[in-house]
N, C-alpha and C positions, 0 to 999 in steps of 0.2 A: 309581808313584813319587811323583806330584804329594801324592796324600790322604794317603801318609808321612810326606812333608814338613809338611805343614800343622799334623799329629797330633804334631809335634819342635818345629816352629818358627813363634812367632806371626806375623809378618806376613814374607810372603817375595813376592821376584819372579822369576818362572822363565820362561825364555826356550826354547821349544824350537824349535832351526835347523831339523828334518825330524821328517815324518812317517814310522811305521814302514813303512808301503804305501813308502816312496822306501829307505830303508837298509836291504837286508836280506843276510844273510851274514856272513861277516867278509873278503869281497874288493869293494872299493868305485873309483870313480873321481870325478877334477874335472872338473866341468863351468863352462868361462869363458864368460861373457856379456860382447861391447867394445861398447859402447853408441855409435854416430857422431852425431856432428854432421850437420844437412844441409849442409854445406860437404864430409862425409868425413872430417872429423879426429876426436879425441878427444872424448866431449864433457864438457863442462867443468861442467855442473849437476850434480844430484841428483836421481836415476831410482830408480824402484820397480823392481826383476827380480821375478818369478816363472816359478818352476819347477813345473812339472806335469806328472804321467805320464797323466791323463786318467782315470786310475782314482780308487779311491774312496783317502780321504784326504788329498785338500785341495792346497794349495800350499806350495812352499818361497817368503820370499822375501827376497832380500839388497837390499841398497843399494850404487850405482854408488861406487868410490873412486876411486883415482887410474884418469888416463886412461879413466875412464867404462867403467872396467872392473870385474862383479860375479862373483862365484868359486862355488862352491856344490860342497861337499864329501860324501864321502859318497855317491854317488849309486850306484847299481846297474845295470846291463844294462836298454836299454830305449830304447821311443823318449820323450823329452819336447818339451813345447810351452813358450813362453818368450813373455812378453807385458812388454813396456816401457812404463811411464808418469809423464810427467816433465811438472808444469805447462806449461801453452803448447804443449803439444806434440800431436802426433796417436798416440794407441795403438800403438806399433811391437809385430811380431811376428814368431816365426821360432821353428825347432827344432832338435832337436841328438839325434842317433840314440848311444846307448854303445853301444858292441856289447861280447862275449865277451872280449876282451883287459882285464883289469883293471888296478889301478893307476896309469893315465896321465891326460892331460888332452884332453877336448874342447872344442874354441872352437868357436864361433858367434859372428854380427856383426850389429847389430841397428841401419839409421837409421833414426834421429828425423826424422820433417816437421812442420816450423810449422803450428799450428793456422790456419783462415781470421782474420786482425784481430787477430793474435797480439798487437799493440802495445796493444787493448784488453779481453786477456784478462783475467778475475779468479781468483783465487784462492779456499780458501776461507774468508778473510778476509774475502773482498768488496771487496777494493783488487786493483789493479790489478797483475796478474803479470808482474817480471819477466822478458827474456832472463835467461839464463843468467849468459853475460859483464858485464852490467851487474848483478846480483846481486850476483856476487862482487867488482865493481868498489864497488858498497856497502859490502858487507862486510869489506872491508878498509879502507876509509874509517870505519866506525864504531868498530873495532876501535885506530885511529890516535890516535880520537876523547877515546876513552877512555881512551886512555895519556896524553894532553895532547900529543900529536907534530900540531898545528896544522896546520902545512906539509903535513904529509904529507897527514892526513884531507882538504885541501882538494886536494889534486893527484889521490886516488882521486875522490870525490866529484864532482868537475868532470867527471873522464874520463867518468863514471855518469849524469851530466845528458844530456851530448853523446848518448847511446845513448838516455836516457830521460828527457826534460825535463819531459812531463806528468807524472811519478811522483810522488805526493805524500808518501814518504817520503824519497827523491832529492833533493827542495828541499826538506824542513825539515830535514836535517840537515846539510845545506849551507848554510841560513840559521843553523844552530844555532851551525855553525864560525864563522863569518862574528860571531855576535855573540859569542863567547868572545874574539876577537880585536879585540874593540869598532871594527870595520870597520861602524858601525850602517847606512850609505843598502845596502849589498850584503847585510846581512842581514835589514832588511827587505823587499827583492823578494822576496830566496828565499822568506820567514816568508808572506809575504800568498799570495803565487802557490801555498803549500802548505795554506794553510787555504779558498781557493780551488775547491783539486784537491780536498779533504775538509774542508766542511763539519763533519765530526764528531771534526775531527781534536782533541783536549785540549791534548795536547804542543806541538804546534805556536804553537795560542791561548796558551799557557801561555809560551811563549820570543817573540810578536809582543808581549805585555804587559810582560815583563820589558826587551824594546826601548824601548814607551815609557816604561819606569820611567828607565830610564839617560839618557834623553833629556830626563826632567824632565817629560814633559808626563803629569803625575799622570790627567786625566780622562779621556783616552786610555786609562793602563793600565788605572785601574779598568775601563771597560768590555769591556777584552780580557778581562780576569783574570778577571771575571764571566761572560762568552762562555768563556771553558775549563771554570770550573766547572759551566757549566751541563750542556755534553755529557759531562764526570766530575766527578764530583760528589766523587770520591777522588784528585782531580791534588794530590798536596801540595806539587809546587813553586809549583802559581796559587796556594792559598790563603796561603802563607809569602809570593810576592811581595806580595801584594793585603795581608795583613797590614801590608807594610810603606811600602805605599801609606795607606792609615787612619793609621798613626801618623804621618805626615808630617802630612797633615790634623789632626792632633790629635783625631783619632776613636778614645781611645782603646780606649771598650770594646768596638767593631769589630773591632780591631787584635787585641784579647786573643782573642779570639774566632775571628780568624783565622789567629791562630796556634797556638791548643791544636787547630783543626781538622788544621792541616800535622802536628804533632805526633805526633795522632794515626793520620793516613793512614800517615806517613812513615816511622810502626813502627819507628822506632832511626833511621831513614835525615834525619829534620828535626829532631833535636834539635835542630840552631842556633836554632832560630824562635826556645826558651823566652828568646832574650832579650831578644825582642821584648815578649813578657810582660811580665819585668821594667820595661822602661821603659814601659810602657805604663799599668802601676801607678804606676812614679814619675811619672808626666803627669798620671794621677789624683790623684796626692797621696797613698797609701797606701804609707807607707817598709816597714811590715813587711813586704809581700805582694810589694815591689815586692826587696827584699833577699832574700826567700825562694824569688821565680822565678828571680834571678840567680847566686843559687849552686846553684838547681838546674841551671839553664846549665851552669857550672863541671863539673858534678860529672857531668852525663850527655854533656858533650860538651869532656872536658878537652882536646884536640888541637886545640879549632877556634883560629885565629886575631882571633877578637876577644875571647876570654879576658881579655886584660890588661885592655881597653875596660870588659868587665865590673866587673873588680876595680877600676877608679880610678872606677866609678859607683856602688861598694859602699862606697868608702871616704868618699865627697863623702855618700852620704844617708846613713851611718851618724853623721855629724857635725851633720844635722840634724834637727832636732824641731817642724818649721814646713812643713803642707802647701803653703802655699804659695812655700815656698824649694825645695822638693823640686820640686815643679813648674815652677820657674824654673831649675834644673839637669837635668831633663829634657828642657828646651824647649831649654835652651842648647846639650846636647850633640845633639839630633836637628840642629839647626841647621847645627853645624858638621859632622857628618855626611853630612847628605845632599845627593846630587848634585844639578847642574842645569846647564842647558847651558855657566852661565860658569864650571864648576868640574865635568867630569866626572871621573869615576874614571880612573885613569892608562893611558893607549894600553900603553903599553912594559909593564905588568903584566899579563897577562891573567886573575891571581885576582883583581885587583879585582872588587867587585861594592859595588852601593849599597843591597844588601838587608841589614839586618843580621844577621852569625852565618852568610852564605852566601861561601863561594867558591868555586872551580871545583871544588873536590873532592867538595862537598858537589851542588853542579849537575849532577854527572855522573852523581850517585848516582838520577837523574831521566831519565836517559837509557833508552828502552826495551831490555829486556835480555829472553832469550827464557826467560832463570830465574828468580825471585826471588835476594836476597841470602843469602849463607849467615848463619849465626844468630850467625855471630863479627863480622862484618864490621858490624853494625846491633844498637844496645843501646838497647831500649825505657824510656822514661821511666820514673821512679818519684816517689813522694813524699816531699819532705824529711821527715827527722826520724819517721818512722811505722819502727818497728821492726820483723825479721819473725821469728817464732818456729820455724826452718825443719823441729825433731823435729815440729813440732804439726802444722804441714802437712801433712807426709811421712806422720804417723801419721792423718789424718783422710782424707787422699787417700787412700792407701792401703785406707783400711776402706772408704772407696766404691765401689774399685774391686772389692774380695776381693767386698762383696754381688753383683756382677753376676755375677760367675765359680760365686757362689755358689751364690744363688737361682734365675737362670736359666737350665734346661734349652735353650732354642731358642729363636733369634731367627729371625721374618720379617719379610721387610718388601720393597719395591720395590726394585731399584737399576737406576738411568740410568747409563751409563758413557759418555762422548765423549772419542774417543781420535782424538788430532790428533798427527802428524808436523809439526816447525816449522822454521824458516829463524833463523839467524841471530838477527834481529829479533825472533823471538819470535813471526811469521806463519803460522798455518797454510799448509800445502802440503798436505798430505791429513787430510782428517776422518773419523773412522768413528763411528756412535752406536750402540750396544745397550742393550736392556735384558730385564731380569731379574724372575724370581722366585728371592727369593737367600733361603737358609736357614743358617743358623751355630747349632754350640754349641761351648760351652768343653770342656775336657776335663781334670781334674786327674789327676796320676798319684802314684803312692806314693814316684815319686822326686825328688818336688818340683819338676816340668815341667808347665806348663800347655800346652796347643795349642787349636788352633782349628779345627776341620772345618767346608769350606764346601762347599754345591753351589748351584751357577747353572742353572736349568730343569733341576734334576734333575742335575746332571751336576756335575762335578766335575776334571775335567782340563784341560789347555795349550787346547784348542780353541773354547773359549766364548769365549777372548779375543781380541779383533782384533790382527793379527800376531804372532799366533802367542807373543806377550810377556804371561803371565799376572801378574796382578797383587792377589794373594790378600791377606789377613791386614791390612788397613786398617783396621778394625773394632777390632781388636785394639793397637793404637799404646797404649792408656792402660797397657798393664799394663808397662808402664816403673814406673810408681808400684806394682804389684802389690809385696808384702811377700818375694815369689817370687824377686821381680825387680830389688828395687829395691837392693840392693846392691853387684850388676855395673856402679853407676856411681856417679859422684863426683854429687854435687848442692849448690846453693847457691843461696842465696832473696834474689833480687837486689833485693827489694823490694816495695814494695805499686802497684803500675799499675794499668790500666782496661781492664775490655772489655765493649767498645758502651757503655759509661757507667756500668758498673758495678766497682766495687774485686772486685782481684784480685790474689791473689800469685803474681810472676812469677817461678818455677823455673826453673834452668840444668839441665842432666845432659850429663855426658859419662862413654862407656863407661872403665871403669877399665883403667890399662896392665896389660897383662897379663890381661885376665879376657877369654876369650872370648863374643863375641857369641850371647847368646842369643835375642834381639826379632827380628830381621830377619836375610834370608838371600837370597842371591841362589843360582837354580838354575840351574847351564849343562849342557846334556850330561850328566845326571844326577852332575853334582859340586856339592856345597854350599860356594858360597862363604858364611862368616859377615861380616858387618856389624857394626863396630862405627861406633855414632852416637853426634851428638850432638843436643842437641834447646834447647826451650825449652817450657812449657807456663802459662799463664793459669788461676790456681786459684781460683776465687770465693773471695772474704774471708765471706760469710756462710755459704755452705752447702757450702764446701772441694771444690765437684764440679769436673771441669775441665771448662774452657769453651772451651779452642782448644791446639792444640800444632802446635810445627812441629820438623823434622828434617833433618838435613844427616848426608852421609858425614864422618867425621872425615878420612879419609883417600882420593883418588882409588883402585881398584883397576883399577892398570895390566894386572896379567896374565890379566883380561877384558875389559879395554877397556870400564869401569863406572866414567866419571869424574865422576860427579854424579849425584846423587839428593837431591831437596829436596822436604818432603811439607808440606803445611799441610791440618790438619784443624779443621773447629769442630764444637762439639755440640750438642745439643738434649738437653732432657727428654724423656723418654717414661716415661707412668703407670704404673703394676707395677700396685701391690695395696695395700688398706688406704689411700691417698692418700701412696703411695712416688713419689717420681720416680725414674728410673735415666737418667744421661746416656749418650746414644750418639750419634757421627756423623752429623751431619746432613748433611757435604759432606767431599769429602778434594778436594787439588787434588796431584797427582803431575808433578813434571819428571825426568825422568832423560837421561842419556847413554849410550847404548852405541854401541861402533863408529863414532863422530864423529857419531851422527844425534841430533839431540836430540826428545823424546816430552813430551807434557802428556797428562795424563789428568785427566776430572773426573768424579770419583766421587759419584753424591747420593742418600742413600737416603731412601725415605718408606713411609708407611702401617708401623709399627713393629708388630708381634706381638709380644707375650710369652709365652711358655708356664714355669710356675714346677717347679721341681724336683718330680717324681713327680706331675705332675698335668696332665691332658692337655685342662683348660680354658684358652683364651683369655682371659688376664685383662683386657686394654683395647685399643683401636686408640687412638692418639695424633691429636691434627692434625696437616698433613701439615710445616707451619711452624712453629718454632718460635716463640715471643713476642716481640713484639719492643720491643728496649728504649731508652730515653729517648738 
């Protein structure tokens, strides 16, 4: 069924619950797994079941739900083994006999015993794992957090401390609340004590700096702000604060610098910074550049609240023609701006903020999340005034992509796959790595259907994947732009942007109502659900190859329990023939949702093969990285 699918549908995900060795006949029963607590009660975490008859064909395996309870349908006459594993926890195990009698259900009861030093268990994050209880006492506290419900996030998060005080996600998002509510001596314990527990923690450096910004004591932040960047180097809330540290100091070309860095990390998510830009220009004394950052402001971040701030700093330097008046209305307005301890931002507000272009909504958007942003939610920068010719794109992309489907016959190359189970947070809790000798080609058909056949060490079915959750056709994402394909969706060329520093037009697509999904396909139980997506994709302004795309569901699909699927792929050149490049996938990163458990996958292939239409020489190996740029 799987190489079917592939051969109809370019990139799909197909999930298979059993193996044929588990289902066979058409008289089946359930089998309940109750997962206990070592207290005896319910348990209240997130357990791995598997199912196995001991024979060949592998494992079933579900996730514990309500009342730590995993169901497992389908099953056959027989004896199975049943093996429990839940962070923190010690391997529980037990079995469950079906007999002859079909269609009913078998329970089985499985406790869990605390690992030896449970309290200093890790993960495979490499932080510190927690209880159960105090998990979800998190998790409901970040959840609070993120709604703006203050009170509440601090009432879970307290409860979370008490159980788990070493936790160094525990106190930093306890100091995070704490400083949303500019309660500063309480959220700086939490902030130190958590950068403390982690050393490598970003986030944390990243909200003890934005402390000492509100505080006034600039020299302080800088060297937080510095100390975040250094262990990420892509924290776009340090470098938007630190930005807005430099322009207080009158450091502006720092400032500018540290804010098209935010900018750029923040991928939609820091547009506020660009108005930091603007003033930062008008400090320099350059009215055009400093007017053209500020209505790019305006224009890629119309909701933000310092909008109007913008427009009366557009109006005051469009009235003058004097660097050094322009600079003396930038100094004036920075002045009256920014905080310091005889004049902090308002207690009784909690949007306030003394960064400019930032408030809590924009803060939150910095908040660790265990998915990226959907591609509506975050609108990537573009350039004022650069036009974009969106048939010329569509018709260049296009031809780039038709060459690859075209000319080549087979592609090889390496693929690494790390397939991590995640918490809430966005934490691993289980990791799996594989890798491959992975082989693909295109396939055109006469009825205007392209597909993709793929085999992994030869093989080709649900079982090469970890859990059982295959996840085929990522290779294939570009032929969105295919000439095949590219009608099934509305498109619009948002502008001319950058990526890694280089001009690129940045494409919208979303599937058309009405037009059935043809790109992507999710497989249950040999039912094809179809996908309709939306996406965004990065098209080099010189040589129209694409250079990154990302995807979201337009719509959750409730009646598989498939409420999220968000892909970010980039590309690399690889040589062909004659001094051809052809882009492909250097890396995909996959989040999805199924059955309330959320999944990352990171996909990366290397050593590229080409083989060209009708010719069964190897025309180049590639480097294994791509180039890298300014």
């Amino acid at each position: 069924m799987l190489s079917a699918v592939l051969f109809l549908i370019a990139m799909t995900l197909v999930f298979a619950p059993a193996t044929r060795s588990q289902v066979r006949g058409s008289t089946s029963a359930t089998v309940v797994v109750r997962v206990e607590a070592p207290d005896g009660g319910p348990f209240d975490g997130s357990a791995d079941v598997s199912l196995s008859s001991g024979g060949e064909g592998g494992a079933q395996h579900e996730m514990t739900r309500d009342q730590g309870q995993a169901e497992f349908n389908g099953v056959s006459e027989g004896l199975y083994y049943v093996v429990v594993t839940a962070a923190g926890y010690k391997e529980g195990e037990g079995r469950v006999e079906v007999g002859q009698q079909m269609g009913g259900a078998y329970t089985t009861w499985v406790r869990l015993e605390p690992e030896a030093n449970t309290t200093n268990a890790t993960g495979a994050s490499g932080k510190p794992v927690l209880a159960p209880k105090a998990q979800k006492l998190l998790e409901r506290g970040v959840q609070a957090l993120r709604a703006l419900k203050f009170d509440e996030a601090q009432k879970q998060l307290q409860a979370a401390y008490k159980l788990a005080p070493g936790n160094p996600d525990v106190n930093f998002f306890l100091g995070y609340t704490f400083l949303q509510e500019k309660d500063f001596s309480n959220a700086e314990g939490y902030l130190t004590r958590a950068t403390s527990l982690d050393p490598h923690y970003g986030d944390a450096f990243a909200a003890l700096g934005q402390l000492r910004l509100e505080q006034g004591d600039l020299p302080g932040a800088q060297t937080t702000l510095q100390q975040a960047i250094s262990v990420d180097k892509e924290n776009w809330m340090a470098h938007w604060a630190l930005a807005s540290v430099d322009l207080r100091e009158s450091m502006f070309e720092d400032a500018r610098s540290e804010a098209e860095a935010a900018v750029q990390y923040g991928k939609g998510a820091a547009n506020g910074a660009e108005i930091i830009i603007g003033e930062a220009w008008a400090g320099s004394g350059d009215i055009d550049k400093a007017i053209d950052a500020l209505n790019s402001f305006i224009r890629d971040a119309p909701g933000n609240s310092s909008v109007p701030a913008a427009q009366a700093l557009i109006a005051k330097l469009t009235s003058q023609k004097d660097a050094d008046a322009v600079r003396a209305i930038a100094l004036s307005d920075l002045a009256r701006s920014a905080s310091s301890p005889a004049n902090p931002p308002d207690k009784a507000s909690p949007t306030a903020s003394s960064i400019p272009g930032m408030s809590t909504t924009e803060a939150n958007l910095s908040l660790p999340q265990w998915a990226p942003s959907d591609v509506d939610k975050v609108k990537p920068a573009v350039a004022m005034g650069v036009n974009c010719s969106l048939p010329q794109v569509l018709e260049k992309a296009g031809a780039k992509v038709e060459e690859l489907v075209t000319n080549v016959a087979n592609i090889d190359a390496t693929e690494q796959l790390v397939h991590e189970r995640l918490d809430e947070l966005g934490k691993p809790v289980q990791t799996a790595k594989v890798k491959y000798d992975y082989m693909a080609n295109f396939v055109e058909y006469a009825s205007r259907t392209i597909g993709i056949s793929e085999h992994r060490n030869g093989q080709s079915d649900v079982s090469v994947f970890p859990a059982n959750i295959a996840t085929p056709g990522l290779i294939s994402m570009a032929l969105v732009f295919h000439p095949v394909f590219r009608d099934d969706f509305q498109m619009t060329c948002e502008g001319r942007g950058d990526w890694r520093g280089r001009p690129a037009w940045i494409v919208y697509f979303r599937q058309r109502v009405g037009v059935p999904g043809r790109v992507s396909a999710f497989v249950l139980n040999g039912r094809v659900y179809r996908i309709n997506l939306k996406g965004r994709a990065w098209i080099m302004a010189d040589s129209f190859e694409i250079a990154h795309m990302e995807t979201d569901l337009i719509h959750p699909m409730a009646e598989i329990q498939f409420t999220l699927q968000h892909i970010s792929a980039d590309y690399k050149p690889v040589h062909f023939a004659a001094g051809r490049d052809l882009w492909l996938p250097a890396s995909a990163d996959l989040y999805f949702e199924f059955r309330r458990q959320r999944y990352h996958r990171r996909d990366s292939f290397s050593r590229y093969k080409l083989f060209a239409v009708s010719s069964t020489q190897v025309i180049n190996q590639p480097a294994e990285t791509p180039p890298a740029h300014p």
